[in-house]
C-alpha positions as CSV (number, residue, x, y, z in Angstrom):
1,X,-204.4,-18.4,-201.8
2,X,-202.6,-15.7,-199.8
3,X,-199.6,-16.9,-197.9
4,X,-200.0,-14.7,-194.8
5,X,-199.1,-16.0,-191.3
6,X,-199.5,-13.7,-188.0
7,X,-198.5,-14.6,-184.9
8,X,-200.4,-13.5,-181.5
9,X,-199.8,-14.5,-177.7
10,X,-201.8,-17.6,-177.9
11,X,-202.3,-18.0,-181.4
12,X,-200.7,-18.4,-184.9
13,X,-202.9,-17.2,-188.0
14,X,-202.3,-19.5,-190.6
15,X,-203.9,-20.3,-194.5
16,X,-206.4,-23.2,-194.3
17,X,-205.5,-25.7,-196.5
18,X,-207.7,-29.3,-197.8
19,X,-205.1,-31.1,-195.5
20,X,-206.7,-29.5,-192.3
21,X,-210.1,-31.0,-193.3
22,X,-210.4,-33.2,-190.4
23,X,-209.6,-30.7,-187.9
24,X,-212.3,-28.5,-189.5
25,X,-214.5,-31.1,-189.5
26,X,-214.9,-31.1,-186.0
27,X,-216.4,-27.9,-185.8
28,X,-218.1,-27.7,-188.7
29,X,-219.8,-30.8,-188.0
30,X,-221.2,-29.6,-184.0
31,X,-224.5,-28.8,-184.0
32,X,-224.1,-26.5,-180.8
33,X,-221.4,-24.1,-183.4
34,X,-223.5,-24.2,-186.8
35,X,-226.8,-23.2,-185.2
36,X,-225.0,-20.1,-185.1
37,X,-223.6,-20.1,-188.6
38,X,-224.8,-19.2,-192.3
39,X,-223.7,-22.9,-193.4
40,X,-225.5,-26.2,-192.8
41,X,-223.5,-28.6,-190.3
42,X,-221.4,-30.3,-192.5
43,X,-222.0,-34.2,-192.6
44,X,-218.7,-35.4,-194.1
45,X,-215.2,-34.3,-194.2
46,X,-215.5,-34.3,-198.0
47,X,-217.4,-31.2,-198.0
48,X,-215.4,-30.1,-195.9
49,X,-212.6,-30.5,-198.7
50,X,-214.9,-28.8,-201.3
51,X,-215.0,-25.7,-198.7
52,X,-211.3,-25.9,-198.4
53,X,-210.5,-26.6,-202.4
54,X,-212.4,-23.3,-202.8
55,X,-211.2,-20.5,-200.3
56,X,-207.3,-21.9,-201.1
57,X,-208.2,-20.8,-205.1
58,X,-211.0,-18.5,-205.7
59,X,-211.5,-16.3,-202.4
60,X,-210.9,-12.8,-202.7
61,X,-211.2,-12.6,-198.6
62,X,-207.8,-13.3,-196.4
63,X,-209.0,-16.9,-194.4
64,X,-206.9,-18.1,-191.6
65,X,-206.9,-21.4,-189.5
66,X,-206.1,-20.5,-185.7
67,X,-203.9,-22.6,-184.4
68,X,-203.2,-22.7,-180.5
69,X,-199.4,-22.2,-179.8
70,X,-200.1,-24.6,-176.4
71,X,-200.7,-28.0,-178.9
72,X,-200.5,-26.9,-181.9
73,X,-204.0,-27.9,-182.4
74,X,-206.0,-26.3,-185.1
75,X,-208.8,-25.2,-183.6
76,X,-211.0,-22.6,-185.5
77,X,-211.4,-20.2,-188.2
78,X,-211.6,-17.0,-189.8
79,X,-211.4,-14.6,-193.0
80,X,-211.5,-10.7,-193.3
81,X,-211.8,-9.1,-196.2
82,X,-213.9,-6.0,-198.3
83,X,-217.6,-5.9,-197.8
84,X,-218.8,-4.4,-200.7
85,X,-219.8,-1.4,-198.1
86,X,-218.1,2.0,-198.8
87,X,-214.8,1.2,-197.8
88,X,-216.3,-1.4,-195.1
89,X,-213.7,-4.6,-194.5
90,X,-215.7,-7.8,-193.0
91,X,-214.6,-10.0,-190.6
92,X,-216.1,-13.8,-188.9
93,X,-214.7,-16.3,-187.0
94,X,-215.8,-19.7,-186.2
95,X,-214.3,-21.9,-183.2
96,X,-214.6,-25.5,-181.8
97,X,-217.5,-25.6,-179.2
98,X,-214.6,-26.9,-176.6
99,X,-212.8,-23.1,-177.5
100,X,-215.7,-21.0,-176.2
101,X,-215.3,-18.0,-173.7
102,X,-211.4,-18.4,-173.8
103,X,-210.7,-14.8,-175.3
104,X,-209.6,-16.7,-178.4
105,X,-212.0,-15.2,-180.5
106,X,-211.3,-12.0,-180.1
107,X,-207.7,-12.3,-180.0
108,X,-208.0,-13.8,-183.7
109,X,-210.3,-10.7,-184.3
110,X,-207.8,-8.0,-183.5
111,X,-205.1,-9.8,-185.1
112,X,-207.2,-9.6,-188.5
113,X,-208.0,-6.3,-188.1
114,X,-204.5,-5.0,-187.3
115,X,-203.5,-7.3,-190.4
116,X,-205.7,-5.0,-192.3
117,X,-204.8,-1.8,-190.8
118,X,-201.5,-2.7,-191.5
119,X,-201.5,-3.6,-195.0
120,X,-203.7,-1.7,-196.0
121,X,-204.8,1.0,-194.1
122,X,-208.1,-0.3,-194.1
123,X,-209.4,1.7,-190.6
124,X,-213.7,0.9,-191.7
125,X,-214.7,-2.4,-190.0
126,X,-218.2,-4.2,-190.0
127,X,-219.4,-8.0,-188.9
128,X,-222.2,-9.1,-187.5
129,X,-223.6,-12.1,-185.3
130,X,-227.1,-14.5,-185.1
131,X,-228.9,-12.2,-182.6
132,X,-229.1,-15.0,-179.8
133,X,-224.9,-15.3,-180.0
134,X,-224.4,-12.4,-177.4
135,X,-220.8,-13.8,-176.9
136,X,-219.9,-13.0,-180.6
137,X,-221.2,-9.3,-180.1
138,X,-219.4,-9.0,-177.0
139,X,-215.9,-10.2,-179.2
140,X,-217.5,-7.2,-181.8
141,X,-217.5,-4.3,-179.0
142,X,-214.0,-5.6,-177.6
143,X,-212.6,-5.4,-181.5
144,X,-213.9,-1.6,-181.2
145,X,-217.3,-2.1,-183.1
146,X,-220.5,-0.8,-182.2
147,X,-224.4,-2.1,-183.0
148,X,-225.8,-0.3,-185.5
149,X,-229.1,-1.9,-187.0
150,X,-230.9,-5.3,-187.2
151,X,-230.2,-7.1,-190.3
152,X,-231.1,-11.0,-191.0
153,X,-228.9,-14.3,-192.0
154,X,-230.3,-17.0,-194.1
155,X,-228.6,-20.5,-193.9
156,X,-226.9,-21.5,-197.1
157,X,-229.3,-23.8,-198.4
158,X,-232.5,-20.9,-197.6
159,X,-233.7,-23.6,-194.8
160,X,-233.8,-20.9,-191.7
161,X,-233.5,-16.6,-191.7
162,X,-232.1,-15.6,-188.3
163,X,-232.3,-12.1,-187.3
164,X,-229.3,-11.2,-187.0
165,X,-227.1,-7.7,-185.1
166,X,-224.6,-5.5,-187.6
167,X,-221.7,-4.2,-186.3
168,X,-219.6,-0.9,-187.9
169,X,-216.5,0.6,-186.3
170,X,-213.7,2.6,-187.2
171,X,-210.5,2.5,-185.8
């Protein structure tokens, strides 16, 4: 598990650990957030745990809970990390339904990316959104991203491919 914190206006950038399992759950469990998602929406907390259990010991990818500095209230998440792409680091992000079109995802975005930048001089970006999630591109051009080709997701299980829009930037 990497022990990294950042701090932003609104937010604080924090590991995800199998104690935050009910907050997760609320999310990860909303129909209205998963259609929009690789994974299946998550029936019970405990696989929620199983999700948790794995990114705290065998991810090589940097994930971060976003907490809100108003409440203190956990209320998404996000991992960045090398793609596999010629020097290409990727980033996602996943927020409660209630957390929609508040700036907070790209605020989380830019903090990763400067995280990487930072660290690691990583300056190659790509991510990429369920073509009918217009509001995650719109987070993708903000971050400094730009479309580049049509790709497809597949959910977890193989139930449902989405076509889906790849993003590259360099900043």
């Amino acid at each position: 598990m990497h022990n990294i914190t950042i701090e932003t206006e609104r937010l604080i950038l924090r590991p995800l650990t199998v104690k935050d399992a009910e907050a997760v759950f609320e999310w990860v469990s909303d129909e209205r957030v998963s259609r929009y998602m690789v994974y299946n929406t998550y029936t019970s907390v405990d696989q929620v745990k199983e999700w948790l259990r794995y990114i705290e010991t065998a991810a090589k990818d940097y994930h971060f809970g976003f907490v809100r500095k108003s409440d203190g209230k956990l209320i998404g998440s996000g991992s960045i990390g090398p793609s596999g792409k010629n020097g290409f680091w990727g980033f996602g992000y996943n927020f409660r339904y209630d957390c929609w079109g508040k700036g907070y995802a790209t605020e989380a975005a830019k903090a990763m990316i400067k995280f990487a930048y930072d660290n690691f001089k990583i300056r190659k970006f790509a991510a990429s959104h369920v073509e009918q999630n217009k509001a995650s591109g719109r987070v993708m051009e903000k971050c400094g991203l730009h479309f580049v080709r049509y790709g497809e997701f597949q959910k977890l299980d193989g139930t449902l491919k989405m076509r889906s829009m790849e993003y590259e930037g360099e900043i």
